[in-house]
C-alpha positions in Angstrom: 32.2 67.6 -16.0 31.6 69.1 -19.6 32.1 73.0 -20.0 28.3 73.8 -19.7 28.0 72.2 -16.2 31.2 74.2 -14.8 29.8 77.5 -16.4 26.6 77.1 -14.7 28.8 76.4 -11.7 30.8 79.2 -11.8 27.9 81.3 -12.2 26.3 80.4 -9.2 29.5 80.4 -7.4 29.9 84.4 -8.5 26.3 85.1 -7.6 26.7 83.9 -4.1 30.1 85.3 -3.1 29.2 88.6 -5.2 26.4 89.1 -2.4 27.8 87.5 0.5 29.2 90.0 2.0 25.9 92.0 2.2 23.8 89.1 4.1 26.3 88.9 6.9 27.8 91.2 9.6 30.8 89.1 10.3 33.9 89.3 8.0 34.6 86.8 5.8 31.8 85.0 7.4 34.3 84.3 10.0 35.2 86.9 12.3 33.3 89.0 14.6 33.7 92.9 14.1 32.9 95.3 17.3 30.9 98.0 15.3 29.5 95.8 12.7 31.1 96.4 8.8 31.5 99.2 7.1 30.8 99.7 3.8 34.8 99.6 3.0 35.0 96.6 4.8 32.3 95.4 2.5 34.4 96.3 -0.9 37.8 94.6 0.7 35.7 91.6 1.4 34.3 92.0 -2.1 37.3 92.4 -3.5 38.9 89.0 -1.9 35.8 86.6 -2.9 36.6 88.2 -6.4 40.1 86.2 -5.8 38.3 83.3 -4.4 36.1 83.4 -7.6 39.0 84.0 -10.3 40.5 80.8 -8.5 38.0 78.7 -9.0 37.4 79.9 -12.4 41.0 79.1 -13.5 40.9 75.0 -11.3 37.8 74.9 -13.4 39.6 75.9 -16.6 42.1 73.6 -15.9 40.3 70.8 -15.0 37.8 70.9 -18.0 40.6 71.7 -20.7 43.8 74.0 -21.3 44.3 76.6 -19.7 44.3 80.4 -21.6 46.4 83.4 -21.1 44.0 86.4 -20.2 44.7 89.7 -20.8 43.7 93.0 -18.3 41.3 93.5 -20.0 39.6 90.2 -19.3 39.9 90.9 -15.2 38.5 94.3 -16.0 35.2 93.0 -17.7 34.9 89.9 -15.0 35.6 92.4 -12.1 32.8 94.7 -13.7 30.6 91.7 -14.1 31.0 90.8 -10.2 30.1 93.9 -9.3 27.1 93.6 -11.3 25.9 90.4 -9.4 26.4 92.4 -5.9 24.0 94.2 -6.8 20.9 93.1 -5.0 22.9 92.5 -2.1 23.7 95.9 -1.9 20.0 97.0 -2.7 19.1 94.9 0.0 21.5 95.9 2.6 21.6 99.6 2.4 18.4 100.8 0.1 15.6 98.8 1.4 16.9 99.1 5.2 16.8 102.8 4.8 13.4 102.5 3.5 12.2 100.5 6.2 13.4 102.8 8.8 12.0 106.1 7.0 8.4 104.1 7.2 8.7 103.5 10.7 9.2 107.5 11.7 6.3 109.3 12.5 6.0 112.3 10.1 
């Protein structure tokens, strides 16, 4: 695998764990909660596919070439970045539900 192909890969991979925890109601895809997630439930879970995603990136690293020392700053940006790609995911859980159930009541 050359270094274009596992970019492209890790994209995709942060795209689809950035908005995973949006498009489901059980945590980590796993477990089933009671009242549904919250929207703190949502971040932790966020925050944990981050991990996922920062281990990935780093076998990827590894396996392509050598390895680099990052600094905080580089978590910082890619963290910011993530958030970025949860983005529709968000939109889509808690802005165009609301939406959709203000065009339902009667005014």
């Amino acid at each position: 695998m050359n270094t274009g192909a596992a970019a492209l890969l890790l994209l995709l991979l942060a795209v689809c764990l950035a908005n995973l925890p949006f498009l489901t109601e059980r945590l980590f895809v796993l477990i089933v909660l009671g009242r549904g997630k919250t929207l703190a439930w949502r971040l932790l879970e966020l925050l944990v596919y981050y991990g996922i995603f920062l281990a990935c990136g780093r076998g990827l690293e590894a396996y392509v070439g050598r390895l680099h020392a990052q600094a905080w700053q580089f978590y910082a940006i890619t963290l910011l970045i993530f958030l970025v790609l949860a983005y529709p995911g968000f939109v889509f859980r808690y802005l165009r539900r609301s939406q959709r159930a203000q065009k339902r009541e009667p005014s």
